[in-house]
C-alpha positions in Angstrom: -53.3 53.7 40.5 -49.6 55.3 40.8 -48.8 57.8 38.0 -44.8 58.3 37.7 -44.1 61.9 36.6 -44.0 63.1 33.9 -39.9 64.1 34.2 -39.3 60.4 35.4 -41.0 59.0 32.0 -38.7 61.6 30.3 -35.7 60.6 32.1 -36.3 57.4 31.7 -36.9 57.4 27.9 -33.9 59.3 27.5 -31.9 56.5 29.5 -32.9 53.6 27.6 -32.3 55.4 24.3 -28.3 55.9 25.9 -28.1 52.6 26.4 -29.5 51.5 23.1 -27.0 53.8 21.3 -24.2 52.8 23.6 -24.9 49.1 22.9 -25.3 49.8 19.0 -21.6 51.1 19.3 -20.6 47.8 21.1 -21.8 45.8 18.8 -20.4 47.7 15.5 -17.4 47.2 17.4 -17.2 43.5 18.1 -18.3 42.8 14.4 -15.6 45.2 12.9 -12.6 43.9 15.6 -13.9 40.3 14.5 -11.4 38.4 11.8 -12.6 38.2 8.2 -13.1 35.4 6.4 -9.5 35.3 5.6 -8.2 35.7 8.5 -10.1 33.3 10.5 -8.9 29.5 10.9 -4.6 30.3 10.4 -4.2 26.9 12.3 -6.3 24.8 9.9 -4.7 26.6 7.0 -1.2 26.2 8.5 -2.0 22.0 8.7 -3.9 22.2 5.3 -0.5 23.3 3.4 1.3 21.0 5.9 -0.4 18.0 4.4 0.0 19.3 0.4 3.7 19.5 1.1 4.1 16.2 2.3 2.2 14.7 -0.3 4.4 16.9 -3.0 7.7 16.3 -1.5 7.4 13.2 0.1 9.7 11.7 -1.9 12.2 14.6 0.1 11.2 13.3 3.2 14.4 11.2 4.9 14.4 8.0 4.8 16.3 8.0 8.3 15.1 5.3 10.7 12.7 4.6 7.8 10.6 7.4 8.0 10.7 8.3 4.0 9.0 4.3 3.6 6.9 4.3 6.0 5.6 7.8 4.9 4.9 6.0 1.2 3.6 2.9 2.6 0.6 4.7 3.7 0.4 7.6 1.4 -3.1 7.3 0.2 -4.2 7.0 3.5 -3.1 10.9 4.0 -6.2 11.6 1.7 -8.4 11.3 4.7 -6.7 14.4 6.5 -8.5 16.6 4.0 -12.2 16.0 4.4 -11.4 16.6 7.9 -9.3 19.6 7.7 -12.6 20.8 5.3 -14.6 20.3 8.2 -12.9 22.3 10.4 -12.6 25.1 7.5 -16.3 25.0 6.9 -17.1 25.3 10.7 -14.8 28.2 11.2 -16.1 29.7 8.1 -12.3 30.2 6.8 -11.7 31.2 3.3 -7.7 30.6 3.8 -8.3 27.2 5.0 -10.1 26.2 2.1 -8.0 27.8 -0.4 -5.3 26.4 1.0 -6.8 22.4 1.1 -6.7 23.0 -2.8 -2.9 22.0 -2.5 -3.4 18.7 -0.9 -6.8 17.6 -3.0 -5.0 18.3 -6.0 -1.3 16.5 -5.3 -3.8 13.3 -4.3 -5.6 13.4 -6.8 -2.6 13.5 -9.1 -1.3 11.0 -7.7 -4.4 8.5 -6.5 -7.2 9.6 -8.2 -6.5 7.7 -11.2 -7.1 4.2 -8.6 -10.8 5.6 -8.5 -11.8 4.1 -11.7 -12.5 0.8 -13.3 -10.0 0.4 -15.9 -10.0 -3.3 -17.0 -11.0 -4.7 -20.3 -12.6 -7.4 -21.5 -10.3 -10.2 -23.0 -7.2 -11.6 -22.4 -3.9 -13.9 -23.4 -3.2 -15.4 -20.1 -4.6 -15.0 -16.5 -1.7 -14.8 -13.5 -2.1 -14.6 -10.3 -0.5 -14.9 -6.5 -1.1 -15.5 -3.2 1.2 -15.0 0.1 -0.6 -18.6 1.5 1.1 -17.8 5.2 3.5 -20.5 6.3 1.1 -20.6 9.5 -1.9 -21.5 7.7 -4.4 -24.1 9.5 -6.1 -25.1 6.2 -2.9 -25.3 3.3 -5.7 -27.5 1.5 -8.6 -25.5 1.3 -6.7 -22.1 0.2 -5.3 -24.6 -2.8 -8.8 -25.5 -3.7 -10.0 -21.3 -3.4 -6.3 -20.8 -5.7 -7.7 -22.8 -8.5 -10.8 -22.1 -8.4 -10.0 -18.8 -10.0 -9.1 -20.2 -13.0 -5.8 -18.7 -13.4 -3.3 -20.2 -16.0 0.2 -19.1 -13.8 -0.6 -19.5 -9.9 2.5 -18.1 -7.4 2.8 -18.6 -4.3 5.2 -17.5 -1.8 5.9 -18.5 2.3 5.4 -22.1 1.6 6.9 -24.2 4.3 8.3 -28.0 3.7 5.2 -29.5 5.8 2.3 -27.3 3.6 4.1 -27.9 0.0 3.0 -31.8 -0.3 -0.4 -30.4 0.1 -0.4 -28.0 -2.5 1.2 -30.2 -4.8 -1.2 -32.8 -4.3 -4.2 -30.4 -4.4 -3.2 -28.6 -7.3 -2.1 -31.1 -9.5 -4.8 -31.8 -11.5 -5.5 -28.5 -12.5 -2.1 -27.8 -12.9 0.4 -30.3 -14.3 3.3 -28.2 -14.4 5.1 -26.6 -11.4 8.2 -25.9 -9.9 9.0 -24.8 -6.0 12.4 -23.0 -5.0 12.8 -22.4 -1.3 9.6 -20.7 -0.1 8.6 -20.2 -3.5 6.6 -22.0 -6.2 5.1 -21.6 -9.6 2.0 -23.7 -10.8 0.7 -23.6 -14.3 -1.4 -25.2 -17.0 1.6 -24.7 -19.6 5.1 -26.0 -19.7 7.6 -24.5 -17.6 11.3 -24.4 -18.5 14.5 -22.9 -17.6 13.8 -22.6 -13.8 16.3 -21.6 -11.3 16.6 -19.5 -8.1 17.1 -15.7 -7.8 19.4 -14.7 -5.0 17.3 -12.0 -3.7 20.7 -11.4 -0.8 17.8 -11.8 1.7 19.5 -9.8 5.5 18.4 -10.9 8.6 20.6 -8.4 10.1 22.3 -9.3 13.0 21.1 -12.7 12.8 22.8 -13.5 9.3 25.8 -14.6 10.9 24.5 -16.1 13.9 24.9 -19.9 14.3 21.5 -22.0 14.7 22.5 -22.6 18.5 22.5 -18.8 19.1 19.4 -18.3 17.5 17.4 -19.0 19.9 18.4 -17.0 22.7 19.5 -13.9 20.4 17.7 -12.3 18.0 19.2 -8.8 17.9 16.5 -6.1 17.0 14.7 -9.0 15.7 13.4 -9.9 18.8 9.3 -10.2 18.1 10.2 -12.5 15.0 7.9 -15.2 14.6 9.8 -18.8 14.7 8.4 -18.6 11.1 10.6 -15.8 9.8 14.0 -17.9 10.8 12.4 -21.2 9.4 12.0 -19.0 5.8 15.3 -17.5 5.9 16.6 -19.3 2.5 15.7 -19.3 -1.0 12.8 -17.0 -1.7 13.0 -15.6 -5.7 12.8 -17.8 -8.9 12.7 -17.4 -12.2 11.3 -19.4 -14.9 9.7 -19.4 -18.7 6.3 -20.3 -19.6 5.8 -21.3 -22.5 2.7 -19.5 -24.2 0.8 -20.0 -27.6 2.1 -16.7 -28.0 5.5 -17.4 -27.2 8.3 -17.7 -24.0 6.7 -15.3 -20.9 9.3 -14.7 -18.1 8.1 -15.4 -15.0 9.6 -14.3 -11.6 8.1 -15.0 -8.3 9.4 -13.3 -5.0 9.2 -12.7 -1.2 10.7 -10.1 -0.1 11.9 -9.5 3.4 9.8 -8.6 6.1 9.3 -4.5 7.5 8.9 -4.1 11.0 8.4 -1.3 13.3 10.7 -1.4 16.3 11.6 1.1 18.9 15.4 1.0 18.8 15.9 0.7 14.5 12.7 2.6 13.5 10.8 1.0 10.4 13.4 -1.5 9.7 13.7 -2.6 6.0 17.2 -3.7 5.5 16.1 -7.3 4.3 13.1 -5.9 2.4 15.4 -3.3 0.7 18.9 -5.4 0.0 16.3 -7.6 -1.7 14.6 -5.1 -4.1 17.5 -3.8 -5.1 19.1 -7.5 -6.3 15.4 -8.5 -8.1 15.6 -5.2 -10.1 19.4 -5.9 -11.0 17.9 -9.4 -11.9 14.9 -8.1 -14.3 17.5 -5.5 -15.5 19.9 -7.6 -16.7 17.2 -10.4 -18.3 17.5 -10.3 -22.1 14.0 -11.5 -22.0 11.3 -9.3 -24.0 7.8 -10.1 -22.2 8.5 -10.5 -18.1 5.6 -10.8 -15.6 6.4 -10.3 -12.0 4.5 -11.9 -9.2 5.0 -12.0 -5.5 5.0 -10.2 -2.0 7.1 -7.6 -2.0 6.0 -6.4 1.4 5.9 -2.6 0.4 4.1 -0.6 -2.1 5.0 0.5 -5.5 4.7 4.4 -4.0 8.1 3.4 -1.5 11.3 4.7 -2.9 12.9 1.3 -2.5 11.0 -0.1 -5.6 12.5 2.6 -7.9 14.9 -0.2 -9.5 11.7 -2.0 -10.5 9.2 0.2 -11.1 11.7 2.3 -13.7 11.4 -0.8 -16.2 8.1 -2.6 -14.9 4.0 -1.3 -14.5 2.1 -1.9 -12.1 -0.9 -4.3 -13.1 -3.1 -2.8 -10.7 -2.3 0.9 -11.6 -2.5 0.4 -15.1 -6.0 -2.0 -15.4 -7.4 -2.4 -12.0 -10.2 -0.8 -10.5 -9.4 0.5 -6.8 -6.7 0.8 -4.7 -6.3 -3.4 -4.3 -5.4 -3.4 -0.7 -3.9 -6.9 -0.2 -2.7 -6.9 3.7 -4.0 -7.9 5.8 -6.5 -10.2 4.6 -9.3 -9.1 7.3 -9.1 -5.4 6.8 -6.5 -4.5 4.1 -4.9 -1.4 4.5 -1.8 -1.6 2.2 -1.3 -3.5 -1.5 2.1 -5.2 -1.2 1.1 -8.3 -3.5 2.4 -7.4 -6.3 1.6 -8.0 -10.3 4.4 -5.7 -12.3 4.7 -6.9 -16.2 7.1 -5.2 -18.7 6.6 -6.3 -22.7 2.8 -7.1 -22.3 0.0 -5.3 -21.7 -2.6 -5.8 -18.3 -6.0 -5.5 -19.7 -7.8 -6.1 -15.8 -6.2 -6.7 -12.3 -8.3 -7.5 -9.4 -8.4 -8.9 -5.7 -9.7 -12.3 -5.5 -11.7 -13.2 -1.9 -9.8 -14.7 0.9 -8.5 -18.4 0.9 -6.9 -18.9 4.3 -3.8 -16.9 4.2 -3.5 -13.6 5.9 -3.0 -12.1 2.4 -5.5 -11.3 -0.4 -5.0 -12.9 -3.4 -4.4 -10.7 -6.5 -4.8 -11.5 -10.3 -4.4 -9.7 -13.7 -5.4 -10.7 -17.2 -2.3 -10.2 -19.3 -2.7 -9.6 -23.5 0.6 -9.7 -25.9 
């Protein structure tokens, strides 16, 4: 058996102790040199305060090329940035990060988390409701049978075409003996309609709203994905008419609103869409009438600046009584509510999203009281 020395055991123990010590010191060092919690994670804290200023000034944003629309159109949707930037925060074990997410959870929940609730009522006056039934719709029959099956007293609908409007008048008639259809728009109800007319919503197809019918076809300017559909609906598309209610006269205004589209050379293009807002708010504006109910699709939501003419006299039904966010569009995975319910002089006691019928819209409804 080999016996080291007795000065080799020595050396030896007096070695690994060194390196012990040594490595000790390493270590203190790399713990000391690392950040501190609240220094660790500037990236994610940087993005977190990002995301609350755009939520809090987004009404700053330009709306240049669209941007400042297409921003609102999908502001609730920004709410999903912050479990993720937590994430991050929590995996990185940053304390700024997660101070500074309190800015964005707070400006949503300010302005969303009210849409988390149920806040309908039992009872009502009248039940209204519409439904964008898609000029392209295989089945014009069966979505009027789905319509009035929901029991609604006022039923709107908006993108009818000349070939589907027999059809709904036929299929609807029994259920509802009074209606009137202006354009791409009509109104069906169980009570008495009077004093109908168009709205001249000034619907702009941009460089197409001076092209003659021949040129049409070969030029449609930044329009150029537009669906034959879109030209084919390019008339009449707002009316306005008075039901007549046990509780008295109820305004009623159904609209369509020009379409938004996303195109390389223009941005988010919302000319039409805009033009028109601004025209149905002068409208309601200037109506002497006490109780109005709006109904219709608007194609934006009521967060986009271009609804401020509206929304400063009118509520939202769906804000006010619904329960959720009522994402309308499109009808197979509805990211955005652009069916629209907006009352002034009566009261929304529920609002809700009925289940598909056909059309590549949901249909929405409220429960209006006096």
């Amino acid at each position: 058996m080999r016996h080291t020395p007795p000065s080799a055991r020595t050396r030896s123990r007096r070695d690994t102790g060194a390196g012990t010590w040594r490595g000790g010191i390493r270590r203190a060092i790399r713990v000391c040199s690392r950040p501190g919690p609240w220094k660790r994670g500037p990236v994610l804290a940087a993005a977190a305060l990002l995301l609350g200023l755009l939520l809090l000034l987004h009404a700053q944003i330009t709306d240049r090329g669209g941007l400042g629309s297409l921003v609102e159109t999908f502001l609730p949707w920004f709410g999903l940035f912050i479990p993720v930037l937590l994430i991050g925060a929590l995996w990185r074990r940053s304390a700024s990060a997660v101070a500074a997410l309190l800015l964005p959870a707070v400006m949503w929940l300010h302005f969303f988390g009210g849409l988390l609730g149920d806040k309908s009522r039992p009872g009502s006056d009248l039940t209204v409701a519409e439904q964008n039934v898609n000029a392209d719709n295989p089945d014009p029959a069966g979505t009027a049978r789905g319509l009035a099956a929901s029991g609604a007293d006022v039923l709107a609908l908006v993108e009818l075409t000349p070939e589907a409007t027999g059809t709904y008048e036929k299929v609807l008639a029994k259920a509802y003996p009074y209606h009137t259809v202006q354009g791409t728009v009509g109104l069906w109800s169980k009570l008495p309609l009077s004093d109908t007319r168009p709205v001249d919503i000034k619907t702009d197809y941009g460089p197409l709203a001076d092209t003659k019918p021949v040129d049409i076809k070969t030029d449609y300017g930044p329009l150029a994905d537009t669906k034959p559909v879109d030209i084919k609906l390019a008339y009449a598309r707002a009316l306005r008419t008075t039901v007549a209610t046990d509780r008295g006269p109820l305004t009623v205004y159904v609209a369509h609103l020009g379409s938004v589209r996303l195109m390389p050379r223009n941005g988010y293009w919302t000319v039409s869409r805009d033009r028109g807002a601004q025209a149905l708010g002068e409208a309601i504006a200037a109506d002497p009438s006490k109780r109005v109910v709006l109904l219709g699709d608007l194609n934006g939501t009521m967060d986009d600046r271009a609804f401020a003419g509206i929304t400063s006299q009118m509520h939202s039904a769906q804000d006010a009584a619904g329960n959720g966010f009522g994402f309308t569009w499109p009808a197979r995975f509805p990211v955005v509510r652009i069916d629209q319910i907006l009352v002034r002089g009566v009261e929304p006691e529920s609002s809700w999203v009925l289940p598909a019928t056909g059309g590549d819209h949901l249909p929405v409804a409220a429960g209006i009281s006096w």
